[in-house]
C-alpha positions in Angstrom: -29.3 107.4 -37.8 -26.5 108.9 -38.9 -25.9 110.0 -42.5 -22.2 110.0 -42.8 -20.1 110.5 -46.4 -16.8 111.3 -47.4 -16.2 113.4 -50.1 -12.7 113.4 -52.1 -11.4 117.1 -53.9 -9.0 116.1 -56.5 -7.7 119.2 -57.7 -6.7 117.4 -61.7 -7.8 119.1 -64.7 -8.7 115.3 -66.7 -9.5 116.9 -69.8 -6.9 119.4 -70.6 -6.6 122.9 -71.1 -9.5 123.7 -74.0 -11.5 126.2 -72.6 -14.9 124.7 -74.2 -13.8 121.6 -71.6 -13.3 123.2 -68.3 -15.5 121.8 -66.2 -17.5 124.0 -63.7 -16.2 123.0 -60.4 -18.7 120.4 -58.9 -19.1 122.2 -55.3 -20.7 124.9 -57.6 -23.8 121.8 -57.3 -23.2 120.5 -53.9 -21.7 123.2 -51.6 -19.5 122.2 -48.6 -18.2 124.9 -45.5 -18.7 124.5 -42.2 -21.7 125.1 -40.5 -23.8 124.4 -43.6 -28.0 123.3 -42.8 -30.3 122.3 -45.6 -33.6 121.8 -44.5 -36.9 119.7 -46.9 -40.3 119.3 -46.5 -41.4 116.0 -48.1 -44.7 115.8 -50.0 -47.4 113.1 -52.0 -49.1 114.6 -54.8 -51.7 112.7 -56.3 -52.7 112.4 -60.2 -55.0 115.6 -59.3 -52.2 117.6 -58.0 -53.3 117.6 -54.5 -50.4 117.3 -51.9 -50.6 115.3 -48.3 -47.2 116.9 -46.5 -45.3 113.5 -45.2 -42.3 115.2 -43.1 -40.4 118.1 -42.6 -36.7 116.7 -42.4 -33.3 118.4 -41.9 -29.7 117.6 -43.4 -26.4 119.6 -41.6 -22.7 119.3 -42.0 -20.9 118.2 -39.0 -17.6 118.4 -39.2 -15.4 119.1 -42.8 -11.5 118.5 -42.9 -9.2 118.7 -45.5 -6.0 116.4 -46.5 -4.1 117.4 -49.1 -6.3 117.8 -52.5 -8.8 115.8 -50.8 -12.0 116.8 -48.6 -13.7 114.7 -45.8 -17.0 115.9 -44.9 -19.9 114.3 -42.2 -23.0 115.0 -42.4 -26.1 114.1 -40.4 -29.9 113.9 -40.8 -33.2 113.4 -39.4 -33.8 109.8 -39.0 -36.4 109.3 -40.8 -36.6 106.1 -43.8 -38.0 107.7 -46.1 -36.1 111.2 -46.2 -33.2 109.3 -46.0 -34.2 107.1 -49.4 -34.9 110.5 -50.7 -31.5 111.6 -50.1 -29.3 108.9 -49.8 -25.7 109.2 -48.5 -22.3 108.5 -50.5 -19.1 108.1 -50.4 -18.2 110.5 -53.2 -15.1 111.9 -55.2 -14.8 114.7 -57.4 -12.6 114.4 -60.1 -12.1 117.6 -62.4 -16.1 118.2 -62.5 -17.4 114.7 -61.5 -18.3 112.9 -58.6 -18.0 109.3 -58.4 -18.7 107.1 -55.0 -16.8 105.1 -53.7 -18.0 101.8 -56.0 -16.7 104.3 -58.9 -20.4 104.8 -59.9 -20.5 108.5 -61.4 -23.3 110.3 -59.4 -22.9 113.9 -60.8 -21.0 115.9 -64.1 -21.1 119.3 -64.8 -19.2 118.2 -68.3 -21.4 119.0 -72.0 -20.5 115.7 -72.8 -21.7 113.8 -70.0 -25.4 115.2 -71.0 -27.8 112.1 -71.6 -25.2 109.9 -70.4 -26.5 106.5 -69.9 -25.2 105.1 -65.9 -27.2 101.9 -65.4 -29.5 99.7 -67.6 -31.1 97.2 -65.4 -34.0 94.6 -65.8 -36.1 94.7 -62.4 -36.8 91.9 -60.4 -40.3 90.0 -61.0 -40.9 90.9 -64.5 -41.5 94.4 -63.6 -39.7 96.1 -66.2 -36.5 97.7 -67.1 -34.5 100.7 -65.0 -32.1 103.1 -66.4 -30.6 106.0 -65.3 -29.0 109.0 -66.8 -27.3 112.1 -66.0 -28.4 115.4 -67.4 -26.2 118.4 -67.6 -27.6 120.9 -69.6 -29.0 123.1 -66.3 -32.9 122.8 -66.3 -34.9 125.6 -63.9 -36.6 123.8 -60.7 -38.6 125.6 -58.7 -38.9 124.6 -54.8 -40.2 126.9 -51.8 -36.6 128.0 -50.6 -36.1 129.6 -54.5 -35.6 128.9 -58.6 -32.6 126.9 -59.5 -30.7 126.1 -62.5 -29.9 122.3 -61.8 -28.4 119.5 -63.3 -28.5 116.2 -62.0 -29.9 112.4 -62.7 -32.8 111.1 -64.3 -33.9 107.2 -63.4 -36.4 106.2 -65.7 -38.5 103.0 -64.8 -40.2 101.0 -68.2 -42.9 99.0 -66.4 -44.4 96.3 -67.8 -47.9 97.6 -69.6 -49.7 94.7 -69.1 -49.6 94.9 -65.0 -48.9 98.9 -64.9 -50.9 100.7 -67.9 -48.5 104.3 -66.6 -46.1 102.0 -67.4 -43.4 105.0 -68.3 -42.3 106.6 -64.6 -39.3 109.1 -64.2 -37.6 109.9 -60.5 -34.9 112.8 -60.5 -32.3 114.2 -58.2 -31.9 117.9 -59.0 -28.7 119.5 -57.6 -29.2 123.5 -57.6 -26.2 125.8 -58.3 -24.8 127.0 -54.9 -27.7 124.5 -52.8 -26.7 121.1 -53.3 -29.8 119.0 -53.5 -32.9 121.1 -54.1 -35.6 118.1 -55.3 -35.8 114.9 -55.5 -38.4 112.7 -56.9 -39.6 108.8 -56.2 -42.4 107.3 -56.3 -44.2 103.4 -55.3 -45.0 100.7 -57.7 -48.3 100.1 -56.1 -49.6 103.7 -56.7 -49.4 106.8 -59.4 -48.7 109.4 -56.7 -45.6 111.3 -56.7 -43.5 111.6 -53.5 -41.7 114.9 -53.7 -38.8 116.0 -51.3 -38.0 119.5 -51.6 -35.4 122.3 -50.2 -37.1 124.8 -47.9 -34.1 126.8 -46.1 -30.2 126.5 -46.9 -27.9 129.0 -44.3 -25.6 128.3 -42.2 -25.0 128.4 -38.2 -22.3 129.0 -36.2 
């Protein structure tokens, strides 16, 4: 299946000229030139800490094109479900240090005042409990087998109701590394308290 998005370079400063509000440019976080190959291995680690691999998955950039202030990339993946859950595809923009997609949901700020930002409050079907979801961008350190990353990113955080989940507090994060794009991302099913872990395990680029 193809994983096909569109990403939109304006080239606007939003916020002015203050130096303490430049934004670091968001390709810094999700890097785009042709040729470009990320590759994962997807893992389960139990409440122990063991790990059962699940796949070994690859993402590439198929063709890039730019209009104008604006950038149109295509991208294509391993079909594989749950890889592609793990990293989804969007129609993004970036606008002076932000993406957005393309139902004007912001994905990703590299802006101090974005930090703890609440996106999305949402109570989950079935009396399951609450979701929310955040961005953080004060950089955090994330280690994955292709390298250590400073990464920012966003932070979904699942309140289960106690009574029918007693780990009733769950957390899933997309990490975006500085000059990798996505280096880890984090999910996880209601039926069980393993952790599914997808994580970067080559970046480069081919000819």
């Amino acid at each position: 299946m193809r994983l096909l998005f569109t990403l939109l370079t304006t080239l606007v400063f939003a916020f002015g000229c203050e130096k303490d509000r430049t934004p670091v440019p968001i390709w810094d976080f999700m890097p785009l030139e042709e040729g470009a190959v990320w590759t994962y291995a997807t893992v389960m680690v139990d409440t122990n800490g063991l790990e059962r691999h699940l796949s070994d998955d690859t993402l590439w950039l198929q063709s890039l094109e730019t209009v104008g202030a604006h950038r149109f990339a295509s991208f294509e993946g391993t079909d594989n479900f749950l890889f592609q859950a793990m990293i989804p595809a969007f129609d993004l923009q970036d606008s002076s240090g932000i993406l957005i997609n393309s139902n004007g949901q912001m994905m990703l700020s590299t802006l101090a005042e974005h930090h703890e930002l609440l996106l999305d409050e949402r109570e989950l079907g079935g009396d399951l409990g609450r979701l929310q979801t955040r961005l953080f961008t004060t950089p955090v350190s994330v280690d994955v087998p292709y390298g250590t990353f400073e990464c920012i990113g966003r932070t979904q955080t699942v309140d289960l109701n106690e009574e029918n989940h007693p780990s009733h507090m769950r957390r899933m994060y997309r990490y975006y590394g500085k000059g990798a794009g996505i280096v880890k991302a984090t999910a996880f099913f209601l039926s069980s308290p393993s952790v599914i872990e997808t994580r970067l395990t080559g970046f480069y680029f081919q000819e």
